[in-house]
C-alpha positions as a LaTeX table, in Angstrom:
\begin{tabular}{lrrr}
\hline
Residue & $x$ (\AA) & $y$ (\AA) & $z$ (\AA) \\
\hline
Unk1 & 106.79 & 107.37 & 114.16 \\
Unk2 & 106.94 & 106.45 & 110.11 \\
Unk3 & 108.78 & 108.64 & 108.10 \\
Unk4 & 107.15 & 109.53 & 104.84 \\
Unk5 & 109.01 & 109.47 & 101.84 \\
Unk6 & 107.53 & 111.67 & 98.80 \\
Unk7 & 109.05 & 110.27 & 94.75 \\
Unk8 & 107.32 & 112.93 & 92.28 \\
Unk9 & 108.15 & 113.46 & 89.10 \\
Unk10 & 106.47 & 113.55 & 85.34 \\
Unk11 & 104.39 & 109.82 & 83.83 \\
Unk12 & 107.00 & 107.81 & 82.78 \\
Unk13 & 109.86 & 109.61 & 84.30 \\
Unk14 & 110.73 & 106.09 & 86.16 \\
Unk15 & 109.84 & 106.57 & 89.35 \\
Unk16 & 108.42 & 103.16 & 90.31 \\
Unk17 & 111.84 & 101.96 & 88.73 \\
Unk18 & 114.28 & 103.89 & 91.05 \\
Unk19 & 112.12 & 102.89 & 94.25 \\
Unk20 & 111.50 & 99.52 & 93.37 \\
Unk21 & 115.55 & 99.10 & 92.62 \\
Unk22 & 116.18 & 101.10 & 96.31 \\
Unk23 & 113.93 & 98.76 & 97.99 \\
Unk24 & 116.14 & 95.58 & 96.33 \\
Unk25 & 118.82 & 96.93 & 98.07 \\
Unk26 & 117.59 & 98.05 & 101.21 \\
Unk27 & 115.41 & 94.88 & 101.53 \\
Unk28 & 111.81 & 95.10 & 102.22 \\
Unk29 & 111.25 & 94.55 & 105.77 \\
Unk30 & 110.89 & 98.21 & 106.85 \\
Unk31 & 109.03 & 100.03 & 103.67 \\
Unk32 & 105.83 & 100.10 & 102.61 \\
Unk33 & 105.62 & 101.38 & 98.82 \\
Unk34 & 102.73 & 102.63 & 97.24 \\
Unk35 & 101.41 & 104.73 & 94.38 \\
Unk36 & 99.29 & 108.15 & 94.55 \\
Unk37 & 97.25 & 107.10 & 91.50 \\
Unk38 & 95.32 & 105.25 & 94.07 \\
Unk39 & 93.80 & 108.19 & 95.47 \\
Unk40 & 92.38 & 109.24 & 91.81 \\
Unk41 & 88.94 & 110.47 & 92.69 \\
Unk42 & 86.23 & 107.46 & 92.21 \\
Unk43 & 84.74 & 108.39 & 88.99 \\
Unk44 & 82.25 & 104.81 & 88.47 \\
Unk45 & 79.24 & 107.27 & 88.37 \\
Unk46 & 80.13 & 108.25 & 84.95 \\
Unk47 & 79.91 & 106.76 & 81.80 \\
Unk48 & 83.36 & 104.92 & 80.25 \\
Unk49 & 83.74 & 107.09 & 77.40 \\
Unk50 & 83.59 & 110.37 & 79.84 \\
Unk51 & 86.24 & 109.02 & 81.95 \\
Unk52 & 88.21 & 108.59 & 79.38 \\
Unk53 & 88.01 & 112.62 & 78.47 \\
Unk54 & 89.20 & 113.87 & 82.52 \\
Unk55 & 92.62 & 115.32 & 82.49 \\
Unk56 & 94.15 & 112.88 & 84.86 \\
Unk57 & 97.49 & 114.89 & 84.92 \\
Unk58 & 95.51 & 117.70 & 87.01 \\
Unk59 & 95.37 & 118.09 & 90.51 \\
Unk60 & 91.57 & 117.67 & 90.56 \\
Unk61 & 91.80 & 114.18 & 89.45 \\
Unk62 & 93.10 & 113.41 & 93.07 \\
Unk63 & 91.12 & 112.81 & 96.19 \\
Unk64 & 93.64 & 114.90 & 98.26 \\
Unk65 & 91.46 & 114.93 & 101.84 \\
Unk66 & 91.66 & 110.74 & 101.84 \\
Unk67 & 95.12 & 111.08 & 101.05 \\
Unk68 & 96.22 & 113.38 & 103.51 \\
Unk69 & 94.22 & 111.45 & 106.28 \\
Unk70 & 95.91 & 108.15 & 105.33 \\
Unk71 & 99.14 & 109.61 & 104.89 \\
Unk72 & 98.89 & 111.33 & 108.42 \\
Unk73 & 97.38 & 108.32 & 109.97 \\
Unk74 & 100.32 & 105.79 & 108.80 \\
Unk75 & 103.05 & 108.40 & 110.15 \\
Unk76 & 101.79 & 108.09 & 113.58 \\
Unk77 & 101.71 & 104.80 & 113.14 \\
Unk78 & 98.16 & 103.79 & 112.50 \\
Unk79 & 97.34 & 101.36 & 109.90 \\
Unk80 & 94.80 & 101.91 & 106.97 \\
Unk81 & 92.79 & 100.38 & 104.25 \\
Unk82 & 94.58 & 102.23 & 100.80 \\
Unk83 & 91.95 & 102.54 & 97.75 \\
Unk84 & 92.94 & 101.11 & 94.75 \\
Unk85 & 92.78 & 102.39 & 90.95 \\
Unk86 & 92.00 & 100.30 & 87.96 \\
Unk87 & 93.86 & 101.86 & 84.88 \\
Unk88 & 91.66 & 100.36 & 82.50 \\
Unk89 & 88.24 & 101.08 & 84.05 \\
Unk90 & 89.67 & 104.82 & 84.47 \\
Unk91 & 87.96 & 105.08 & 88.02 \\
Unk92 & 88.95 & 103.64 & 92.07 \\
Unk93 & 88.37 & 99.74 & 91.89 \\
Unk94 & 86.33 & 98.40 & 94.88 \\
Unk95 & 89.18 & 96.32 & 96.22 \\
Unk96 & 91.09 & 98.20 & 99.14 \\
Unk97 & 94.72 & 97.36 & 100.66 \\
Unk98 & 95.36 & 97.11 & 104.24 \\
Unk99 & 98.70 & 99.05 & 105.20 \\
Unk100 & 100.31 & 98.87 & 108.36 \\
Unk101 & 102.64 & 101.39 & 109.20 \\
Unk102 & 106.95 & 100.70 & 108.65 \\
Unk103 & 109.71 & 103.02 & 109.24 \\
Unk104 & 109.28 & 103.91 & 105.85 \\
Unk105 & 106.76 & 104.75 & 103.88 \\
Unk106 & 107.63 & 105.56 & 100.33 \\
Unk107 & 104.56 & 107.42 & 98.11 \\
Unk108 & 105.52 & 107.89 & 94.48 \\
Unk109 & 103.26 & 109.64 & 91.82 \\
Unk110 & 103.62 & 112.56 & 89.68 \\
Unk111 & 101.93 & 114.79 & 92.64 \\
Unk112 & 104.02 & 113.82 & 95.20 \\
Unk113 & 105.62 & 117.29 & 95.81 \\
Unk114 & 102.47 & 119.67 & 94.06 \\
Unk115 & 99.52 & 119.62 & 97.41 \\
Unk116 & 100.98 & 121.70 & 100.03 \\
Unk117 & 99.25 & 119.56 & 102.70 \\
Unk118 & 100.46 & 116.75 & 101.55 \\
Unk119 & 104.22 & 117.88 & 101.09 \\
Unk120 & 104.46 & 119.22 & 104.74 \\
Unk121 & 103.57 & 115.85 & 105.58 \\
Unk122 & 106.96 & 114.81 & 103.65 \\
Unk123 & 110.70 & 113.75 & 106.00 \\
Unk124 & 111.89 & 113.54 & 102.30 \\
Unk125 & 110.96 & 114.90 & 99.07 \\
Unk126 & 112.54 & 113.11 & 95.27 \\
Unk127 & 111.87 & 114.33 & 92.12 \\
Unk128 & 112.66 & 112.17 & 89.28 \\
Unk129 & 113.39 & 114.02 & 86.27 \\
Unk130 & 113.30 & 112.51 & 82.83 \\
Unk131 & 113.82 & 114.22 & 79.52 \\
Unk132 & 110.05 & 114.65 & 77.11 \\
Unk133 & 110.98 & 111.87 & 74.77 \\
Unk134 & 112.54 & 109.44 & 77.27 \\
Unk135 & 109.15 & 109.55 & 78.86 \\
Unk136 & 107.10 & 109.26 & 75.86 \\
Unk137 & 108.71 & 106.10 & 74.82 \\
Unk138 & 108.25 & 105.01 & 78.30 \\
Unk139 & 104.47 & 105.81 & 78.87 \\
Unk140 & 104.18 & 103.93 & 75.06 \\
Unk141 & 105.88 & 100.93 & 76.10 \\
Unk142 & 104.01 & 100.67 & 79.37 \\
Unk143 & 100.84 & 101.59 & 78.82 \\
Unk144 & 100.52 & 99.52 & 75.37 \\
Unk145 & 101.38 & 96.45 & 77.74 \\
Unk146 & 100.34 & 96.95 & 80.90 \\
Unk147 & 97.04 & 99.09 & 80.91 \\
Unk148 & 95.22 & 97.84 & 77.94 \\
Unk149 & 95.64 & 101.46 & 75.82 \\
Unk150 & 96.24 & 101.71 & 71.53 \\
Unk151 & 98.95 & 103.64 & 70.49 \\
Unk152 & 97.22 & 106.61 & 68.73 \\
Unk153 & 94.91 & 107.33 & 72.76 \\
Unk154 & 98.37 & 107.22 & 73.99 \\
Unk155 & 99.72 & 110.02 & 72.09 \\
Unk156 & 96.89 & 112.11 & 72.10 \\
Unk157 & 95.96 & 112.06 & 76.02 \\
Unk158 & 100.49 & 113.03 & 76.14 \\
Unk159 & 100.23 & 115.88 & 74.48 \\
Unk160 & 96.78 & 116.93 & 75.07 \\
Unk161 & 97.24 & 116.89 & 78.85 \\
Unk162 & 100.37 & 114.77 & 80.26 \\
Unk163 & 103.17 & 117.25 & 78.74 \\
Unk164 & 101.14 & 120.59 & 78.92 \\
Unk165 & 100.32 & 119.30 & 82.84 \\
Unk166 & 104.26 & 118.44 & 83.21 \\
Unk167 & 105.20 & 122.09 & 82.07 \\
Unk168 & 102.19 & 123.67 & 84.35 \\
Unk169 & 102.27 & 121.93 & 87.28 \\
Unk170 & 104.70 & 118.72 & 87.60 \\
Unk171 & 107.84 & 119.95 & 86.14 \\
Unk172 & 107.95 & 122.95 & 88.76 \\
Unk173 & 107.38 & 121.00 & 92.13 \\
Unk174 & 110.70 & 120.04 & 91.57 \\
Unk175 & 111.63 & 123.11 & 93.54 \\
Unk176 & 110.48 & 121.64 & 96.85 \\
Unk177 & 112.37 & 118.78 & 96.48 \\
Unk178 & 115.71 & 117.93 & 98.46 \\
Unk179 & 116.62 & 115.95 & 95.72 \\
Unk180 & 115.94 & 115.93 & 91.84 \\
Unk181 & 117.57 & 112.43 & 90.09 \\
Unk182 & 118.17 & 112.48 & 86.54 \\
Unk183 & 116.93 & 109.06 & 85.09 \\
Unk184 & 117.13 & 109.38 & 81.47 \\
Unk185 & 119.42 & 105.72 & 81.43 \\
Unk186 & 119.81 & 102.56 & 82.93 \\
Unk187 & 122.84 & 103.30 & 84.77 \\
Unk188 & 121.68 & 105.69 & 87.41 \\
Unk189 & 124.42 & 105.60 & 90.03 \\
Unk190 & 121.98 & 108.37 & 91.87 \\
Unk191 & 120.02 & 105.14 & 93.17 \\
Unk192 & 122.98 & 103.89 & 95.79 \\
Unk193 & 122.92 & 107.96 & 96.34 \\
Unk194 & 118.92 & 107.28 & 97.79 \\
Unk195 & 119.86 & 104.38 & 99.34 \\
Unk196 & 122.29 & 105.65 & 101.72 \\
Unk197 & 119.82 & 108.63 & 103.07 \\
Unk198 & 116.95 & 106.41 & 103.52 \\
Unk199 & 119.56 & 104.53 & 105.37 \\
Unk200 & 120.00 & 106.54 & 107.82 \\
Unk201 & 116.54 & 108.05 & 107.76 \\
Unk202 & 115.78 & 104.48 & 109.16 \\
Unk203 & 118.66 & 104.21 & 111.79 \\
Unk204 & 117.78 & 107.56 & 113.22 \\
Unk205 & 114.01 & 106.55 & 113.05 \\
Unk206 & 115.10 & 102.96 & 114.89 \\
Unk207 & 117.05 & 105.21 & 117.49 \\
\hline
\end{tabular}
């Protein structure tokens, strides 16, 4: 049976960082890694400009019943075709991803640890914890480069819904975790920390 691995923690916080860095070391023959964005709810039936007003930072933005179904499927080692989400279109993109099942399976997002369903469903639960600022300059940096945004959306959708979402809702699921990292540099000697557990997550889930 997979073992699910759950990476929450606020935009920008560096989650796809640490995992991707974990995965280096650990090689990537036995973990799948994937983001919850892709189970944003499929919003094409609405107009660009009103897509661009949802409060993706809530947890109605996600389609949690898909996710838990996938999620459940791949731990008992059952493959699956993922959605994916287009950051620029704001809404699911029509191309899917075919998953098969590994010993891992690592799902980072910022509501990894919030959906109770989904957390049960959890052998480990991160949170990646960031300071306000560090993040801001992160989301800046990416989303200037990566997903097509201008500065002054950028700042406006942070603290119009990504902070005050982080202080509602984000920030606290940090209570279910089993372990909070603290990624506010580049050094983060907490990564050879993850690597070791999910090490022997996998030997016991070899055994």
């Amino acid at each position: 049976m997979a073992k699910i691995i759950l990476v929450g923690g606020g935009s920008a916080s560096g989650k796809t960082y640490v995992i991707d860095q974990v995965i280096s070391k650990l090689g990537s023959d036995n973990i799948v890694h994937f983001s919850i964005d892709d189970y944003y709810k499929d919003l094409s039936s609405m107009a660009l400009e009103d897509r661009k007003k949802q409060n993706f930072d809530h947890p109605k933005a996600f389609d949690w019943k898909l996710m838990k179904e996938q999620l459940l499927m791949l731990k008992n080692d059952h493959a699956v075709d993922k959605p994916t989400y287009d950051y620029v279109a704001h809404t699911r993109a029509k191309e899917v991803v075919h998953v098969e099942p590994n010993k891992l399976i690592i799902v980072e997002g910022i509501m990894a640890l919030v959906n109770k369903d989904v957390r049960e469903l959890g052998d480990l639960k991160i949170f990646i914890n960031a300071s306000r600022e560090r993040r801001l300059l992160r989301r800046m940096d990416r989303d200037l480069h990566e997903r097509g945004r201008d500065q002054n959306s950028i700042v406006n959708q942070y603290f119009s819904t990504v902070q005050p979402m982080y202080e509602e809702i984000i920030g606290p699921s940090q209570y279910y975790a089993d372990l909070i990292v603290n990624n506010d540099g580049y050094d983060n000697k907490s990564i050879n920390v993850i690597c070791a557990i999910l090490k022997d997550i996998m030997n016991d889930n070899i055994q």
